[in-house]
C-alpha positions in Angstrom: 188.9 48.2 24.1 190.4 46.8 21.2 187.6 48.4 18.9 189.0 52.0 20.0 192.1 51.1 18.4 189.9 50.3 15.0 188.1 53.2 14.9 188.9 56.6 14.7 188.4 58.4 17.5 189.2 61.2 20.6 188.8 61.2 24.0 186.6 64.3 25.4 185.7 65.1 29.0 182.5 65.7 29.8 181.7 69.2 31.9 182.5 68.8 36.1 179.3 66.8 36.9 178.1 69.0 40.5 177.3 66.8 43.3 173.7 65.7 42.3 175.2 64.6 38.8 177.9 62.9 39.9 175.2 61.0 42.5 173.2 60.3 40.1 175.3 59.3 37.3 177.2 56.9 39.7 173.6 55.3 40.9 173.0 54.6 37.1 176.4 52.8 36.9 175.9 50.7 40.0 172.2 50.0 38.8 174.0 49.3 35.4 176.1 47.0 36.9 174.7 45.2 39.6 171.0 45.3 38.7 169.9 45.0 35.8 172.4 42.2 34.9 170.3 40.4 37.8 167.0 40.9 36.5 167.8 40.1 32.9 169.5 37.0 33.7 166.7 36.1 35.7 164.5 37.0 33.1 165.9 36.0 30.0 168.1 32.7 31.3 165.9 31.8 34.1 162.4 31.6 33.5 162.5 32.3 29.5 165.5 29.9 28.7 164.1 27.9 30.9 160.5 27.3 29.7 161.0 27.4 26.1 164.2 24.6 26.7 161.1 22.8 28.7 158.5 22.9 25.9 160.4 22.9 22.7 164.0 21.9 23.2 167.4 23.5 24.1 168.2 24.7 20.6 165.1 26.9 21.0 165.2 27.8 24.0 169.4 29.0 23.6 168.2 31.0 20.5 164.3 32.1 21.2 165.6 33.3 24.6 168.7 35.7 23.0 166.3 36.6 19.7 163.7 37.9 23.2 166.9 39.3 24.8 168.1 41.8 21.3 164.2 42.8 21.2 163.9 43.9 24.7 166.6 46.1 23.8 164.9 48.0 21.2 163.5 50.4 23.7 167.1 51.5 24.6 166.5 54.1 22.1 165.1 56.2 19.1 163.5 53.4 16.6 165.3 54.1 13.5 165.8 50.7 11.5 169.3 50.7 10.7 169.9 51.6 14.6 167.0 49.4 15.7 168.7 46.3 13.0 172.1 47.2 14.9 170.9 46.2 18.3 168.4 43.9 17.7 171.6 41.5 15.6 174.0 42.9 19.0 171.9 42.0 21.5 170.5 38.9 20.2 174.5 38.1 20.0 175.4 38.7 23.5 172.1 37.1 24.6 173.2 33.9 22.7 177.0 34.1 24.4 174.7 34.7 27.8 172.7 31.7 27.1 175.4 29.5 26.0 177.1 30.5 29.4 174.4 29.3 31.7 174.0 26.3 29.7 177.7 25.1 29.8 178.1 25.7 33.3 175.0 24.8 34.6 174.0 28.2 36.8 172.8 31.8 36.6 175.8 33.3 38.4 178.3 32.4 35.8 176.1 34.5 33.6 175.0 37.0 35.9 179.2 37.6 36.4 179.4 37.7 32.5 176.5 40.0 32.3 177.8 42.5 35.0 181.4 42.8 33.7 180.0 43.6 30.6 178.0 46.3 31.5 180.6 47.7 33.7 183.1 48.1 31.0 181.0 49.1 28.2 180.0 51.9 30.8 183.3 52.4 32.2 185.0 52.8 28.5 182.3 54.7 26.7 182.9 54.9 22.8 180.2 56.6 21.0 179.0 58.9 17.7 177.9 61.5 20.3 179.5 63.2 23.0 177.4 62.1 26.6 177.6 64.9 29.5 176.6 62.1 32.0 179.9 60.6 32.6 183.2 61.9 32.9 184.7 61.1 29.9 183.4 59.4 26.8 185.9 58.2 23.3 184.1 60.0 20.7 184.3 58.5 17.7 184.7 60.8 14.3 183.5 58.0 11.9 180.1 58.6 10.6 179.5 54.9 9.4 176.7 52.9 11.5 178.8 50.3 11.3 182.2 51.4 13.0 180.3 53.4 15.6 177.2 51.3 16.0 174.9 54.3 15.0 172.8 55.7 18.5 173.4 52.6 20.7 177.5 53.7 20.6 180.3 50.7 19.8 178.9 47.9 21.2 176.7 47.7 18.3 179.3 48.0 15.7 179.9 45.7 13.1 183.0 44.7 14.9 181.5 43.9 18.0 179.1 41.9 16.7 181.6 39.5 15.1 183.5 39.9 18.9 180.2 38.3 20.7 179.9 35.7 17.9 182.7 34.4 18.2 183.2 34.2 21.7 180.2 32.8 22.0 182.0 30.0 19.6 184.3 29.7 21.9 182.4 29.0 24.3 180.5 26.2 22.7 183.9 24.5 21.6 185.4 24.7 24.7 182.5 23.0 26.5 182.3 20.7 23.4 185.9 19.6 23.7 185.3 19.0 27.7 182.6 16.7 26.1 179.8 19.0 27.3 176.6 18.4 24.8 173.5 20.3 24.3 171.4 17.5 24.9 173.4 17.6 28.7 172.1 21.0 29.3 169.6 21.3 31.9 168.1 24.9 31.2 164.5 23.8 32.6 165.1 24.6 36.3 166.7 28.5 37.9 170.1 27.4 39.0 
């Protein structure tokens, strides 16, 4: 929300959706939401955290499992580099901020909750280059730099938010640090 304040910008309202739009655009959210959150955490901070903290250590298994989590991501979209670059760093970022999550607290459902609040309020406050007739209203944003607006993939891969997910993922790892919470504690090898 705070980006919107950074970045020039207007509010628009998309057309009134008919009843089969509005169905279908509010099945996407609530798939958005509750969903895919699920299957990605499971995924990506379950099994894949899990078996590369097993074989090769936590460092690589924090990292190899949020680098794996920005890829996935890549099909999100047209593959132009500078977009594709945008949400491979972005996702990779929140997938590491994810990661760090289950491993400070020890269970998928902190994540999970992380994950779905996410998604619900980067779909809720939609901020992009290009107007979307699938919601009801969308901040469109008049910059024309890939790294205000975050190119195709809209705001969430801006520049900005990118430095966001890093540093609350800091935070993170210093708060658990300070509540003497080490890396070498984490157990990432079992779904929890």
């Amino acid at each position: 929300m705070a980006i919107w304040l950074l970045t020039p910008g207007h509010f628009i309202a998309a057309p009134a959706l008919n009843l089969f739009e509005f169905a279908r655009t509010l099945a996407g959210f609530i798939t958005a939401v509750l969903v895919t959150p699920l299957i990605e955490e499971l995924a990506f901070r379950g099994v894949i955290l899990a078996r590369l903290s097993a074989n090769y250590g936590a460092r690589v298994g924090l990292w190899g499992s949020a680098l794996l989590f920005g890829a996935s991501h890549l099909l999100n979209g047209r593959f132009q580099w500078q977009n594709a670059l945008l949400i491979l760093l972005a996702g990779t970022a929140i997938g590491l901020l994810l990661a760090l999550v289950r491993a400070t607290t020890g269970t998928l459902w902190a994540s999970y909750l992380v994950h779905a609040t996410f998604n619900g309020l980067t779909s809720l406050l939609m901020a992009q280059a290009t107007p979307a007739n699938d919601w009801p209203w969308t901040y469109l944003l008049t910059s024309h730099s890939l790294l205000l607006t975050g190119g195709e993939y809209g705001i969430n891969t801006a520049l900005a938010s990118l430095v966001a997910y890093l540093l609350t993922a800091g935070l993170v790892f210093s708060r658990a640090k300070r509540h003497g919470w080490t890396l070498a504690q984490a157990e990432l090898t079992r779904i929890q």
